[in-house]
N, C-alpha and C positions, 0 to 999 in steps of 0.2 A: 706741882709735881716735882720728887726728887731728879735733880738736874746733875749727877755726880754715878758712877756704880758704889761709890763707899755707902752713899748716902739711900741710893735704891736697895741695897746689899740685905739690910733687915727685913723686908718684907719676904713676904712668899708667893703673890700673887699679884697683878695688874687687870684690874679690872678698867676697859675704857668703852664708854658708854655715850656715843653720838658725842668723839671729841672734837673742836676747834683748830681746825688747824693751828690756826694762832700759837695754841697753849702746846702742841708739840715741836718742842725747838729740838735741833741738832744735837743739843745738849742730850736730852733728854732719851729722844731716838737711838744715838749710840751707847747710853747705857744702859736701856731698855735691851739689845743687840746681844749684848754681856750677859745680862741677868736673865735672860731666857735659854739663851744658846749654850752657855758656860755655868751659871749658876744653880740652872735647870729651873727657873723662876716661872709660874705660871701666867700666862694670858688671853684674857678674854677681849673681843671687841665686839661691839653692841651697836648695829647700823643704827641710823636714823634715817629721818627726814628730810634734816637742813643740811649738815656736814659728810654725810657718806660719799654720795658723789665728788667730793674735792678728795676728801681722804683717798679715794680709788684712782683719782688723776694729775694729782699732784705729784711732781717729780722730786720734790722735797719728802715725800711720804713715802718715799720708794724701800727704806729701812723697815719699817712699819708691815710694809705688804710682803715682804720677805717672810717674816714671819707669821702669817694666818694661812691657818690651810686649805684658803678658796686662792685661783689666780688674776681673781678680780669680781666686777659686776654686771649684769648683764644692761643692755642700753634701756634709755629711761622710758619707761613705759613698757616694758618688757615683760613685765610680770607685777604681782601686787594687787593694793585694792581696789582697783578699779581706773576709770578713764581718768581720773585725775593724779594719777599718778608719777607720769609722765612730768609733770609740773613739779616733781619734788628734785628738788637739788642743795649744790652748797649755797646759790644765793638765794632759795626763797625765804620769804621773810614774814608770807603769811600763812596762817594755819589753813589746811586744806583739808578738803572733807571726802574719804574713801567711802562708798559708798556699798562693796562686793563683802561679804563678810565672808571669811575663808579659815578653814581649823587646818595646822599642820596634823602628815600624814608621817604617821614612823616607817623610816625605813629597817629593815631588817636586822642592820647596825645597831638602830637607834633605839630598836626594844629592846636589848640586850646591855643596852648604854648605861652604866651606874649615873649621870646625868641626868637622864630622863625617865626615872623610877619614880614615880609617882605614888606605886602601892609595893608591897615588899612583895609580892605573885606578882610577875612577869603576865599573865593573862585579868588580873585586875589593875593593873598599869595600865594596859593596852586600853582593857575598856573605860578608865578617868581618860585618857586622852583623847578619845573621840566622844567624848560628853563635855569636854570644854568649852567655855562659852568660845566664838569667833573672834577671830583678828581681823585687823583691815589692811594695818600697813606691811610691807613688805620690804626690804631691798635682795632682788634674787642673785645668786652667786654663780658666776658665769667659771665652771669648769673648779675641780679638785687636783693639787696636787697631790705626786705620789706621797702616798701611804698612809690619806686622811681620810675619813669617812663621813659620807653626807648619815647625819641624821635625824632632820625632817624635811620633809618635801612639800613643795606644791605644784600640782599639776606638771610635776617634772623636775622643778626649779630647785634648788638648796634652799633652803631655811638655814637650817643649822647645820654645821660641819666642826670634827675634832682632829684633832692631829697632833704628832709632835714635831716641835724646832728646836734641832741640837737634844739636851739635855730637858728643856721643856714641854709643858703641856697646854696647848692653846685650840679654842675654841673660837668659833665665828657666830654670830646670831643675825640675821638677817630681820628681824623687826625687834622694835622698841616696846612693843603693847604687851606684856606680859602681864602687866598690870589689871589687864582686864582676867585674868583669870583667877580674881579674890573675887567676881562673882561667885564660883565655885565654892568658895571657901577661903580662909585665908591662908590656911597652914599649904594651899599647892603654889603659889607664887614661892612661899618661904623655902616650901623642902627643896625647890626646883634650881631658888639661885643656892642657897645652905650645898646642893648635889656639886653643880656645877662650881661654885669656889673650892670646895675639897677635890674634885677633880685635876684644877689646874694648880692645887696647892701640892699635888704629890710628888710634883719633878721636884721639886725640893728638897722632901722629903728623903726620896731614891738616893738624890745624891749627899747629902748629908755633908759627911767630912770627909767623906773618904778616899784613897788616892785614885779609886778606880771604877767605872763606873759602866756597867753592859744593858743594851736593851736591844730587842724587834720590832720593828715598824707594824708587827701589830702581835695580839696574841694567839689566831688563831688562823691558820690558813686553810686551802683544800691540798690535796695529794696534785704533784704537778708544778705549785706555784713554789716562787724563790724566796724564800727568807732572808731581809737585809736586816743584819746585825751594824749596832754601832757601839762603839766604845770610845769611854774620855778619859786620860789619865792628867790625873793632876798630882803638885807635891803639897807638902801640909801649910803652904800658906795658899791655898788653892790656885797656883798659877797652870800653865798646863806645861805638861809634858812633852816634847819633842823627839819624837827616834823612830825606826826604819818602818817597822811594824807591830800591833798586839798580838801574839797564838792567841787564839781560842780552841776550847775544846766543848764540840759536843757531843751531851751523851743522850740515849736511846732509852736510858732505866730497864732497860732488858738486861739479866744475866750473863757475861760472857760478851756482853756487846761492846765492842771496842770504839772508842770516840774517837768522833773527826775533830781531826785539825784542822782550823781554819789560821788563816793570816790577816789581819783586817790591814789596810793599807791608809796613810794618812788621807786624810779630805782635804782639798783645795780650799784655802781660804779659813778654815778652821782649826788654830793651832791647835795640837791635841787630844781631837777628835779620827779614830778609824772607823773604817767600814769594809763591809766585802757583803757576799751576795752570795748566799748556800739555797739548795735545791734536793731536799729530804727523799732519799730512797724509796721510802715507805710511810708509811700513816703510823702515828705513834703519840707521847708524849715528850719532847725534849728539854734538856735544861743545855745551857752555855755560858761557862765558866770562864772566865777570862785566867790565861796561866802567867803566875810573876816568878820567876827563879828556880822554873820548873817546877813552881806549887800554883794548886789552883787558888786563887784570890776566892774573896768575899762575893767579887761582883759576880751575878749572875743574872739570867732572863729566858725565862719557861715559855712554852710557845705551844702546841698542838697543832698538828695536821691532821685532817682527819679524810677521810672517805666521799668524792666531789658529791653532790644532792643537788645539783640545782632545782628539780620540779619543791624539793622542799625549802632551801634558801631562798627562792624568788617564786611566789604562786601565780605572778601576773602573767599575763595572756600574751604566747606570742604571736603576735598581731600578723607582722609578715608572712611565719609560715602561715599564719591559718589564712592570708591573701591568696599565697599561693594555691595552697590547697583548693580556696574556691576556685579560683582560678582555671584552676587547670581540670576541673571538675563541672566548668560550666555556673556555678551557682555566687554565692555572694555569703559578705558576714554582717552580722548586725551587731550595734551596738547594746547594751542593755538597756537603752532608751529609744532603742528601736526597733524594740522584735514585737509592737503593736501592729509591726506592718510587714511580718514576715507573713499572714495567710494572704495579704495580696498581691505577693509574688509568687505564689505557688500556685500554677497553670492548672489545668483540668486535665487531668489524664484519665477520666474516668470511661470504662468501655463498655459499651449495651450489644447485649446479642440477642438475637430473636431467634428462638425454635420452634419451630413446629410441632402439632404433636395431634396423634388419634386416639381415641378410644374403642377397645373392643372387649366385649366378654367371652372367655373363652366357652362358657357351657351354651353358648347359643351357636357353636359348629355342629352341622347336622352329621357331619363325619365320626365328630369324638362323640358324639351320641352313640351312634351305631356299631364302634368298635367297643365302648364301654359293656352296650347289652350285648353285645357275640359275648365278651369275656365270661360275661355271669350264664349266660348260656350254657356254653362249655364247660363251667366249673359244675351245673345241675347235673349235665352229661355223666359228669364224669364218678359227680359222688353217688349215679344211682346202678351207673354200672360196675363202682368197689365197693357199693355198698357201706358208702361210710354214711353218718351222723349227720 
């Protein structure tokens, strides 16, 4: 591994894949620090096995975990392929055999992810990704920092998460067995890392050469949430910039719409680097311009807010209220593996009545007899004394 930032400086991307402690020295670490944060250099880290657990506990690796955007691992055994799991760490030494086979679940993020595209339709991506063969192993990621997004899950856990550090783009992958999905075919192993390298190669990219450089911790929020902007200035031998504040201006692309100024205010610890915290009026499309000498620069960073949807962002069940609701309703909820047994909780309320009942013919009253022939009686009377027909 380049042990220098002159020497890390050419690349564009750090991919580390179940490292050694060993093999990351201080050296390495701090220019790793550099070339993410400042140079906008992309990185990927790829649990394993043997090494994830020291990687996650060592206080020498403390650099390292700075920059991924999980804030650690969940305890051993916690999640994964099964009972044996718990047995994996930095000292095991022998290969261990999971035995649960488990396919990650995209999250909402995660199908919308140019990383995890699989087929160029977003709803034939979805369906490759739940026809992949299974995984076994796991390391699950205990908790997300701000403004990274998990996207794949297991039973709850992180699989994958993406994010940025500084100027970079870094991802986290929680198992090693990708391998296994050239069952499939061979071209989804290839699109999936091919996705994932150009992904974390764009920080790069973004920043190029230029002296200034604007983004949002993501690009697409709901109506309500805050938008943190960051900006880097650097001069043309790329060192960074030092002074009180950056203006920003953003605009609305409405006609007549007048842009906010923002002030981004330096970051602790990160020569160079501004930030601030904006909270959009309305739903819209925005762009934000970084202003130098009273003109707006090059840098900029588009974003969308749009109209909150949660029943359509998240379609999962929410469990509690519908607790409550049984609850308080007397009744209970089932799982979808358990409503074989919802008609044997459903009591008998069924109700039996018994009526009585007679039968009688009315032309067997000797009464309506006898008033029937008076009538026709009377009627004979009648038509022999008008002398009718």
């Amino acid at each position: 591994l380049p042990q220098t930032p002159e020497a890390l400086r050419s690349y564009d991307a750090v991919v580390l894949f179940d490292p050694d402690q060993k093999v990351l020295t201080p050296a390495f670490l701090e220019a790793l620090k550099g070339f993410v944060l400042e140079q906008g250099g992309g990185l990927a880290y790829v649990a394993g096995e043997y090494n994830a657990r020291a990687v996650f506990e060592s206080p020498a690796l403390a650099a390292l975990r700075a920059l991924l955007p999980v804030e650690g691992i969940g305890p051993a055994g916690a999640s994964g392929g099964g009972a044996a799991h718990g047995a994996a760490s930095a000292q095991a030494a022998s290969v261990h055999a999971y035995t649960r086979p488990w396919r990650p679940v995209l999250t909402p993020q995660g199908a919308d992810h140019p990383v995890l595209r699989l087929k160029d339709e977003a709803e034939e991506s979805a369906r490759a990704w739940s026809a992949l063969p299974p995984l076994y192993f796991n390391v699950p990621a205990r908790g997300l920092k701000p403004a990274a997004s998990a996207l794949l899950e297991k039973d709850g856990d992180v699989v994958a998460a993406a994010g940025r550090a500084g100027a970079g783009y870094v991802v986290f992958l929680g198992t090693d067995e990708t391998w296994r999905w050239r069952a499939a075919g061979r071209e989804v192993p290839e699109r999936f890392w091919a996705a994932l390298v150009r992904y974390i190669a764009a920080g790069k990219r973004i920043a190029g050469t230029g002296e200034a450089t604007l983004h949002a911790d993501r690009d697409r929020y709901t109506a309500g949430e805050d938008v943190a902007l960051e900006a880097s200035l650097t001069d043309p031998e790329r060192k960074p910039v030092v002074q009180e504040r950056v203006e920003v201006a953003v605009e609305t692309g409405e006609d007549g719409a007048v842009p906010v100024r923002l002030n981004l205010l330096p970051l602790a610890g990160r020569p160079g680097w501004y930030g601030a915290r904006y909270r959009p009026e309305a739903p819209g499309h925005f762009t934000a311009q970084v202003a130098a000498g009273g003109q707006f620069s090059s840098a900029k960073a588009s974003f969308v807010v749009a109209v909150p949807s949660t029943e359509l962002s998240d379609p999962s069940p929410d469990l509690e209220a519908l607790e409550d609701a049984a609850r308080r309703t007397g009744g209970r909820i089932y799982t979808l593996a358990e409503t074989g047994r919802v008609p044997e909780n459903i009591g008998d309320r069924s109700v039996r009545e018994v009526i009585g009942r007679s039968a009688a013919t009315v032309w067997d009253s000797p009464a309506l007899m006898l008033l029937f022939g008076a009538l026709l009686t009377v009627e004979w009377i009648l038509r022999k004394l008008w002398r009718l027909n």
